[in-house]
ChimeraX commands (.cxc) that place a marker at each C-alpha (Angstrom):
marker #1 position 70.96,-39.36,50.05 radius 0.5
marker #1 position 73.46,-40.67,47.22 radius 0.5
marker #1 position 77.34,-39.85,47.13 radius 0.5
marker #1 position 76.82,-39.36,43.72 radius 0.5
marker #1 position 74.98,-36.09,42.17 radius 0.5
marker #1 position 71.85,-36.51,40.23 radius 0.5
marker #1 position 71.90,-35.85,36.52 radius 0.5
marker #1 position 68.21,-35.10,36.59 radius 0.5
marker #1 position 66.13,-33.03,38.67 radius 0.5
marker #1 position 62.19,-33.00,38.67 radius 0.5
marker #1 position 60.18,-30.53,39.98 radius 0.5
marker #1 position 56.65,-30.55,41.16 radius 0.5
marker #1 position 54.95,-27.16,40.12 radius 0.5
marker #1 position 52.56,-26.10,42.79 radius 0.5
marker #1 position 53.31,-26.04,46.01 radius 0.5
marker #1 position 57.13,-26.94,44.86 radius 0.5
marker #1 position 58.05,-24.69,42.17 radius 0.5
marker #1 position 55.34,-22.07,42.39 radius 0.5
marker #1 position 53.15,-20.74,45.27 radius 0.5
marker #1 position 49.63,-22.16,44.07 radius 0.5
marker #1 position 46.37,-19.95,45.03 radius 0.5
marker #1 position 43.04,-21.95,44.81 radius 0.5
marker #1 position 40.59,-19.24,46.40 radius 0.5
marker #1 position 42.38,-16.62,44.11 radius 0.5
marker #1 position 41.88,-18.28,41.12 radius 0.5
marker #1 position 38.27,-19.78,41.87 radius 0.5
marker #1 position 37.15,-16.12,42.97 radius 0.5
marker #1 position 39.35,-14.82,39.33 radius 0.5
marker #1 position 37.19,-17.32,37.34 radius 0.5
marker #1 position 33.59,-16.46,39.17 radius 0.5
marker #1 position 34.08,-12.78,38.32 radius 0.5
marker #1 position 34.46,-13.73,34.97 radius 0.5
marker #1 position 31.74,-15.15,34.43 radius 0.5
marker #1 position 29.36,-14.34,36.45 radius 0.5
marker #1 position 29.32,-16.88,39.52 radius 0.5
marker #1 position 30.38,-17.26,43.51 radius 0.5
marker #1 position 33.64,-19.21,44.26 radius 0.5
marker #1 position 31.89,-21.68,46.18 radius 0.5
marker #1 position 30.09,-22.45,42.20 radius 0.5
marker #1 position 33.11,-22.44,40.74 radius 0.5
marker #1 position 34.53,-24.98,43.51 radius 0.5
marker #1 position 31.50,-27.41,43.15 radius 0.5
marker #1 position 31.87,-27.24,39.54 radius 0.5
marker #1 position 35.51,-27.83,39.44 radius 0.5
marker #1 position 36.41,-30.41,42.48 radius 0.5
marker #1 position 33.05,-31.29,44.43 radius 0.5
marker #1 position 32.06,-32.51,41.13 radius 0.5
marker #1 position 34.77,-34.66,40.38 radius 0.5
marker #1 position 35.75,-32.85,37.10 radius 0.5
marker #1 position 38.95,-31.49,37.61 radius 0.5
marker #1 position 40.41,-34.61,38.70 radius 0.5
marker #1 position 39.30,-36.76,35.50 radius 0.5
marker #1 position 40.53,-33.80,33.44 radius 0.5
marker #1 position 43.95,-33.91,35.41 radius 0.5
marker #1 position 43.60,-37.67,34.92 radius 0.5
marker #1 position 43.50,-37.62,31.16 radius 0.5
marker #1 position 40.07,-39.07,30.97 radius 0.5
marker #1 position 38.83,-35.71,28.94 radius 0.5
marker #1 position 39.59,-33.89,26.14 radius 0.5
marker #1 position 40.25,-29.91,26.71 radius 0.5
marker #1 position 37.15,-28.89,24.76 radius 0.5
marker #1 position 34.83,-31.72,26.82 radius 0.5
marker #1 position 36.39,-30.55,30.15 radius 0.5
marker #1 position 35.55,-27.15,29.07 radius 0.5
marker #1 position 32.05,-28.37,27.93 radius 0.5
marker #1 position 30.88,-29.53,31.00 radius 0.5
marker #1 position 32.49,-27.27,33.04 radius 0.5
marker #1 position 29.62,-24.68,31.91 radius 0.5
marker #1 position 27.16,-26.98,32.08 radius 0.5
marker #1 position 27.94,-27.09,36.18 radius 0.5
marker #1 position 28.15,-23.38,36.18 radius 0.5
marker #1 position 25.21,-22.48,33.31 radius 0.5
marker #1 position 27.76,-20.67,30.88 radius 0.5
marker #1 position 30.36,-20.72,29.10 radius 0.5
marker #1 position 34.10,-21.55,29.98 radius 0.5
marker #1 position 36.69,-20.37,27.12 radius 0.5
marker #1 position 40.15,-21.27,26.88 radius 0.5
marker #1 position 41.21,-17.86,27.33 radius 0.5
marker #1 position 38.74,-17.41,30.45 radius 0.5
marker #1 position 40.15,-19.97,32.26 radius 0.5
marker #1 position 44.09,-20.22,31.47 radius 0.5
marker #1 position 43.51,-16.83,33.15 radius 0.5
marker #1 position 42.20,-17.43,36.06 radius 0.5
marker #1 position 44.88,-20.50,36.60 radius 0.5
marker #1 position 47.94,-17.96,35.64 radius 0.5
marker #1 position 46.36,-15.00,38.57 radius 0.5
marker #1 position 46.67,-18.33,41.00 radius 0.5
marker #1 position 50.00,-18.96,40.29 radius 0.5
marker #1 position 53.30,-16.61,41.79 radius 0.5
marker #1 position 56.88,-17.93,40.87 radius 0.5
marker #1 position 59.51,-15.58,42.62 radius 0.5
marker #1 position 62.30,-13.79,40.54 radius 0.5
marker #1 position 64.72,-15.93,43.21 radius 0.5
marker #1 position 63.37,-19.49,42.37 radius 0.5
marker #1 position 63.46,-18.46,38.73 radius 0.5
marker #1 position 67.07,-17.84,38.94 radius 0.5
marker #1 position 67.84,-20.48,41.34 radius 0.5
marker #1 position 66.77,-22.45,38.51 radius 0.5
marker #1 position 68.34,-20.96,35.94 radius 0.5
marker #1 position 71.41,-21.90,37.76 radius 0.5
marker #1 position 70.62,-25.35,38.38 radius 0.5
marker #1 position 70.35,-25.68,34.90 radius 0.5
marker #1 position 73.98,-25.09,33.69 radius 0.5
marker #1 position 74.71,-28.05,36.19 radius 0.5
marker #1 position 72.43,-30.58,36.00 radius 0.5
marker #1 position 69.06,-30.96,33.08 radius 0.5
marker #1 position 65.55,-30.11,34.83 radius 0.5
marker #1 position 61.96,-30.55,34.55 radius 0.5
marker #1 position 58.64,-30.45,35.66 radius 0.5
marker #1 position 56.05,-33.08,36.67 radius 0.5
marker #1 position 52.77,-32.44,37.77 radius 0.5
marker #1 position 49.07,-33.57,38.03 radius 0.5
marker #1 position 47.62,-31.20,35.91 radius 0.5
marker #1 position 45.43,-31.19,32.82 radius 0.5
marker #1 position 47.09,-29.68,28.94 radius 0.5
marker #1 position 45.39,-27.04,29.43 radius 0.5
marker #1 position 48.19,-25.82,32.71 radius 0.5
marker #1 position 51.06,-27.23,30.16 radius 0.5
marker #1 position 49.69,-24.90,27.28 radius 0.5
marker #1 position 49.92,-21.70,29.37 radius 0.5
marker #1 position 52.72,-22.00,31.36 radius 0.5
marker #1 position 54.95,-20.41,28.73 radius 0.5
marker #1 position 53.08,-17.34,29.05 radius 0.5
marker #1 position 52.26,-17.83,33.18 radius 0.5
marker #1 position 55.48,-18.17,33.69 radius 0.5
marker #1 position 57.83,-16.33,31.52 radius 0.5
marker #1 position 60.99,-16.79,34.18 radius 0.5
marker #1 position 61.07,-20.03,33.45 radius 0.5
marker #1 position 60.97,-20.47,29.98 radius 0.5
marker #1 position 62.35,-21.08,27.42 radius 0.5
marker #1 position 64.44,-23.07,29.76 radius 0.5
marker #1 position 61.57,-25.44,30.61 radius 0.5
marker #1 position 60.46,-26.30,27.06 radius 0.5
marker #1 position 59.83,-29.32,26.10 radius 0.5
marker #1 position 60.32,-30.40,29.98 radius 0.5
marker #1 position 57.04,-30.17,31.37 radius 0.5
marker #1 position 54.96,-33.22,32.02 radius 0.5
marker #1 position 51.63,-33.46,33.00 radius 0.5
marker #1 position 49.33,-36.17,34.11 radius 0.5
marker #1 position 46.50,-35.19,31.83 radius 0.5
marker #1 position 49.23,-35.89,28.67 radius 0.5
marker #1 position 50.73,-38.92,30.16 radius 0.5
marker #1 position 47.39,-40.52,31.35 radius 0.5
marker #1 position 48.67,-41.15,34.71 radius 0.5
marker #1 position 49.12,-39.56,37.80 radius 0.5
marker #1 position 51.47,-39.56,40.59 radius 0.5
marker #1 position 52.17,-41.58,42.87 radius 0.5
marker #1 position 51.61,-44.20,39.73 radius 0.5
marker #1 position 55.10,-45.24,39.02 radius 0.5
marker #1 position 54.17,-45.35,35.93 radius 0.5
marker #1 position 54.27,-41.88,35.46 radius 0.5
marker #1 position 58.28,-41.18,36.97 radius 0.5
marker #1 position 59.45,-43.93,34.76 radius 0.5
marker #1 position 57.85,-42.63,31.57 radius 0.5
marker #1 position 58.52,-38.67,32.20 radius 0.5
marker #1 position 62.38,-39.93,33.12 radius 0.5
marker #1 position 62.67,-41.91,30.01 radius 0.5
marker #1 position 61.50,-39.13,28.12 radius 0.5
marker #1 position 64.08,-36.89,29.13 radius 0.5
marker #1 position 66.56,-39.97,28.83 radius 0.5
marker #1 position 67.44,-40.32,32.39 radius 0.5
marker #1 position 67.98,-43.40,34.47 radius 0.5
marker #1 position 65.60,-43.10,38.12 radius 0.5
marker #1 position 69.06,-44.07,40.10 radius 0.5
marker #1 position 70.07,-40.49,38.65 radius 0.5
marker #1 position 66.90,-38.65,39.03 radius 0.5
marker #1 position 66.21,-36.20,42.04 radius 0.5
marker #1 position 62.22,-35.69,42.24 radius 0.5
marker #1 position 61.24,-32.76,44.85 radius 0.5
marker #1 position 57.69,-32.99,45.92 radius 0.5
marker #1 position 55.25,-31.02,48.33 radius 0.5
marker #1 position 53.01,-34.34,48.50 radius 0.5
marker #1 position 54.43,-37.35,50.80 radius 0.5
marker #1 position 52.53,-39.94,48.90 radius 0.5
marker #1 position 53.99,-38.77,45.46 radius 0.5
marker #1 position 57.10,-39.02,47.02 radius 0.5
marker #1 position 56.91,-42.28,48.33 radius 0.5
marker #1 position 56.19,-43.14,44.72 radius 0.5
marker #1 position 58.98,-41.69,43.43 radius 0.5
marker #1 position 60.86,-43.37,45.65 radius 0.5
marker #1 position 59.58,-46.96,45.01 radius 0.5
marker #1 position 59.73,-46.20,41.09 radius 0.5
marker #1 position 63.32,-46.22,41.70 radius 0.5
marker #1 position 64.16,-42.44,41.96 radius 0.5
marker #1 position 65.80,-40.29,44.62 radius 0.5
marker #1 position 62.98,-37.91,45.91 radius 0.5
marker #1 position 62.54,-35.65,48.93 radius 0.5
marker #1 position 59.58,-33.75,50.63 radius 0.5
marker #1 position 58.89,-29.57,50.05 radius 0.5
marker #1 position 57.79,-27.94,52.71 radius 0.5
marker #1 position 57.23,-24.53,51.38 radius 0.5
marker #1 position 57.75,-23.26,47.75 radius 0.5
marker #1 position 61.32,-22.74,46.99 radius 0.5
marker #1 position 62.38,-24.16,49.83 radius 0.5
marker #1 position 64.80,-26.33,48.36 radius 0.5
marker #1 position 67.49,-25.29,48.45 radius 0.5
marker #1 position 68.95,-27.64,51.19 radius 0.5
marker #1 position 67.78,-30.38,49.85 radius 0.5
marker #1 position 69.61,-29.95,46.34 radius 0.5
marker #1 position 73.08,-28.98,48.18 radius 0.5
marker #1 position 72.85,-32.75,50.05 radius 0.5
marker #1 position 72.90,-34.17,46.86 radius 0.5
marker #1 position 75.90,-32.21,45.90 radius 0.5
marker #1 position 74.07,-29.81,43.84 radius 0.5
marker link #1:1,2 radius 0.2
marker link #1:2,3 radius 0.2
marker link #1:3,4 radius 0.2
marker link #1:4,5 radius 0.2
marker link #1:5,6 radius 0.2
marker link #1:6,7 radius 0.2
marker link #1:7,8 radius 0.2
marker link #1:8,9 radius 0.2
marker link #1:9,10 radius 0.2
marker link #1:10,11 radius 0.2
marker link #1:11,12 radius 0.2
marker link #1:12,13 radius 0.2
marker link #1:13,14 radius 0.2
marker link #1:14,15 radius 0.2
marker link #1:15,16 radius 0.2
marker link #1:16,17 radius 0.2
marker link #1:17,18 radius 0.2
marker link #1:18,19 radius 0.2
marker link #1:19,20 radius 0.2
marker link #1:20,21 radius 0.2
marker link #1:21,22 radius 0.2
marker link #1:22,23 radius 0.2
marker link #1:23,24 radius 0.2
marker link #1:24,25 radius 0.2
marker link #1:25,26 radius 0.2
marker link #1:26,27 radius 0.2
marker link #1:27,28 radius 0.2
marker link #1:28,29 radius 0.2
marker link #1:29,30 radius 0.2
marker link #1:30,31 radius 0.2
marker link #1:31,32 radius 0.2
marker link #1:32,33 radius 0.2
marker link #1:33,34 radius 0.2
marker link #1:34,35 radius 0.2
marker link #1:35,36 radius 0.2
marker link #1:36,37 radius 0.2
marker link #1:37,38 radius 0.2
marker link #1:38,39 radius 0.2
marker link #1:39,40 radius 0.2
marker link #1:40,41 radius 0.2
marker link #1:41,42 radius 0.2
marker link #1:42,43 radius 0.2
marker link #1:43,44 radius 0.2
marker link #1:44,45 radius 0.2
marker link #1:45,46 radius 0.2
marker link #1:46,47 radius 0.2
marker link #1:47,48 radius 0.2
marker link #1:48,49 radius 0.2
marker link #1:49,50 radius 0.2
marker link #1:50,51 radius 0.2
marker link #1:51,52 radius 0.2
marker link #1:52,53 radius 0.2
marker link #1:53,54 radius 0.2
marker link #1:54,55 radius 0.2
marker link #1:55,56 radius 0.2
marker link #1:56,57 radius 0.2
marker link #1:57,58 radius 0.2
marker link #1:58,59 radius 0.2
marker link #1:59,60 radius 0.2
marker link #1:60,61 radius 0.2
marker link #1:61,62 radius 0.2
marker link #1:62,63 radius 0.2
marker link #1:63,64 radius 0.2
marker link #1:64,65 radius 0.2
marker link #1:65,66 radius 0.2
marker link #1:66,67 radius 0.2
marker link #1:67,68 radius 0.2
marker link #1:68,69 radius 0.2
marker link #1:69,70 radius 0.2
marker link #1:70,71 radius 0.2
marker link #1:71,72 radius 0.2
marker link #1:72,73 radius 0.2
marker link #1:73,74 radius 0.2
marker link #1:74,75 radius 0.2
marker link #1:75,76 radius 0.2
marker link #1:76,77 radius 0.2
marker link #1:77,78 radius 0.2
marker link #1:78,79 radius 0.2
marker link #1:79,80 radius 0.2
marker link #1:80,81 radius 0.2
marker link #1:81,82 radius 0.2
marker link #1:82,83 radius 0.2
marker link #1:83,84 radius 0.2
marker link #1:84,85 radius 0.2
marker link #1:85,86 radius 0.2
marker link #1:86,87 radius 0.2
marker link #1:87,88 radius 0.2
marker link #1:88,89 radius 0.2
marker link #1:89,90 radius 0.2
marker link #1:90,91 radius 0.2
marker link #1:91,92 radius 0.2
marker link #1:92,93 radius 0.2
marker link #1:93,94 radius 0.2
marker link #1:94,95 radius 0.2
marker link #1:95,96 radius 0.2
marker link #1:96,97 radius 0.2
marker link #1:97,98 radius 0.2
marker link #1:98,99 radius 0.2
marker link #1:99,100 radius 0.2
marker link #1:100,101 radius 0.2
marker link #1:101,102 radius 0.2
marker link #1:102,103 radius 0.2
marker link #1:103,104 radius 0.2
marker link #1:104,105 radius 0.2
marker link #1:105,106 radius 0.2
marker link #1:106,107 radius 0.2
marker link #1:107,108 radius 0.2
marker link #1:108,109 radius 0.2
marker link #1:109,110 radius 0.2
marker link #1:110,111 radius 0.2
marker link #1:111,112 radius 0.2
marker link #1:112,113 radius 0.2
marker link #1:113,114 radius 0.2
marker link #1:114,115 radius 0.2
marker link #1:115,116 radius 0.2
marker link #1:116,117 radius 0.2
marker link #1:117,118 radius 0.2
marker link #1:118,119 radius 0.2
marker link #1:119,120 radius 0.2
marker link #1:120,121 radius 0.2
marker link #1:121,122 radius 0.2
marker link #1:122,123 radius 0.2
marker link #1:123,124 radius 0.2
marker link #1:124,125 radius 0.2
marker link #1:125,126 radius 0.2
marker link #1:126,127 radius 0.2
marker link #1:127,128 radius 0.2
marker link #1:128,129 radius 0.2
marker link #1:129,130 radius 0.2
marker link #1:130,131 radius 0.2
marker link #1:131,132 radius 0.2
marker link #1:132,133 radius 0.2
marker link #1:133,134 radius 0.2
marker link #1:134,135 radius 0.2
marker link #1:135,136 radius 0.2
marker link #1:136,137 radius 0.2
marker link #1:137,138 radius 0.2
marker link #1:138,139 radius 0.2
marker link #1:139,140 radius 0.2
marker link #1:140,141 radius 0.2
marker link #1:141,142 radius 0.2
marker link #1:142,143 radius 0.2
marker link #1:143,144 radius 0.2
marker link #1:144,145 radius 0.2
marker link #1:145,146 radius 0.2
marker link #1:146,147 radius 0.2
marker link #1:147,148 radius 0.2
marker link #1:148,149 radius 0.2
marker link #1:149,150 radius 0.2
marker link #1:150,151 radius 0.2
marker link #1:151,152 radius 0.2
marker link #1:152,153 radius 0.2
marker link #1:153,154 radius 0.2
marker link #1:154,155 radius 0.2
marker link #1:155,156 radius 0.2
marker link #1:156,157 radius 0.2
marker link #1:157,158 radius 0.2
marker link #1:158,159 radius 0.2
marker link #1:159,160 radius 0.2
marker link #1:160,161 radius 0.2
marker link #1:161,162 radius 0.2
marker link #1:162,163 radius 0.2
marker link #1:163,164 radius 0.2
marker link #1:164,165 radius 0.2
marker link #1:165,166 radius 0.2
marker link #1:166,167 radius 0.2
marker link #1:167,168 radius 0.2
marker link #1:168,169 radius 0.2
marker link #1:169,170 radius 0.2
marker link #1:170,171 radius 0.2
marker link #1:171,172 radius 0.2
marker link #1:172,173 radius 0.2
marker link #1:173,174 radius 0.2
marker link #1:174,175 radius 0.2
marker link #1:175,176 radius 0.2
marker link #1:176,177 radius 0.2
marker link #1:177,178 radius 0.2
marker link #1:178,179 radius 0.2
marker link #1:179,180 radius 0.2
marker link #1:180,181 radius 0.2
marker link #1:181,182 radius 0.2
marker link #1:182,183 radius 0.2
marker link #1:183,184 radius 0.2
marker link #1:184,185 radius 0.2
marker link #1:185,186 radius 0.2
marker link #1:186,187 radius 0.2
marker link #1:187,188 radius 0.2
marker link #1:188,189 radius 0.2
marker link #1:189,190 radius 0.2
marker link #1:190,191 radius 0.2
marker link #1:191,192 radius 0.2
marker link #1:192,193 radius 0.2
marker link #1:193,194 radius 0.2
marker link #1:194,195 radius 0.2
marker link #1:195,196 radius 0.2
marker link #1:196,197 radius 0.2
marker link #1:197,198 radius 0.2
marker link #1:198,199 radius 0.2
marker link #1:199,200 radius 0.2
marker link #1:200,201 radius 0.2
marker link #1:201,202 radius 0.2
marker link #1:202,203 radius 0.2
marker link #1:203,204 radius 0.2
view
């Protein structure tokens, strides 16, 4: 802990910020288009593909590309954002626990996502934002991932913060320990929302 508050705090989004839903949203995208969940899993993680597009390593439209390929149709923008916003639940609590935070102290997301996730959030999300704009990173814009330090230290500079003053709250050990040797104060989420504890032992 520091004696001296943070001027920064950094969320994680699933799992941290917002109660994340795989089955839900692998079941929301097979009705759509035709296919089992278990298809829509092979084609997303078994297959390696959501983790290069979370990566950076593909465009949107090739992501999108060979996602149908996996599945034998086709994946639109539209199609998909919606499945990822019916697997996503942010209470009306957090939102204003947030909202709070924010008079006090500047805030901002980083996650291991692909653009496509930063793109909808606005509309996933509407609790949050505007207050979040222009304060979401994501590994698939960045081209790195956590627990890279690479990614705290270019997300913090961004935002014009120095990682002595920066608070990052994660649901992942690992990305914390990264945090944490990139120079920043960072602390382990057991449950989403469940911060709250946490942010009032760094005075906040």
């Amino acid at each position: 802990m520091t004696s001296t508050s943070p001027t920064l705090v950094l969320f994680d989004l699933d799992g941290v910020l917002v109660e994340y839903d795989r089955p839900r949203r692998l079941q929301h995208l097979g009705d759509a288009v035709g296919r089992t969940a278990d298809e829509v899993y092979e084609a997303l993680f078994g297959s390696g593909l959501e983790d290069r597009y979370d990566a950076g390593e593909l465009s949107t439209d090739v992501y999108l590309t060979e996602l149908g390929s996996h599945l034998g149709c086709t994946v639109d923008r539209a199609t998909w954002s919606a499945a990822r916003t019916a697997s996503m639940t942010c209470t009306t609590e957090t939102c204003t626990r947030i909202a709070r935070l924010a008079q006090r102290v500047e805030v901002g997301v980083l996650t291991n996502n692909g653009v496509l996730l930063e793109a909808l959030l606005p509309d996933a999300l509407p609790g949050l934002f505007p207050l979040l704009e222009g304060r979401v990173f994501c590994s698939g814009t960045l081209r790195a991932s956590k627990p890279s330090q690479d990614i705290y230290r270019i997300t913090i500079e961004r935002l014009g913060h120095a990682p002595h003053h920066t608070l990052f709250l994660d649901d992942n050990f690992d990305n914390v320990e990264g945090a944490r040797a990139a120079g920043l104060f960072a602390e382990h989420v057991a449950h989403p929302g469940a911060f709250d504890t946490i942010l009032a032992c760094y005075g906040l």
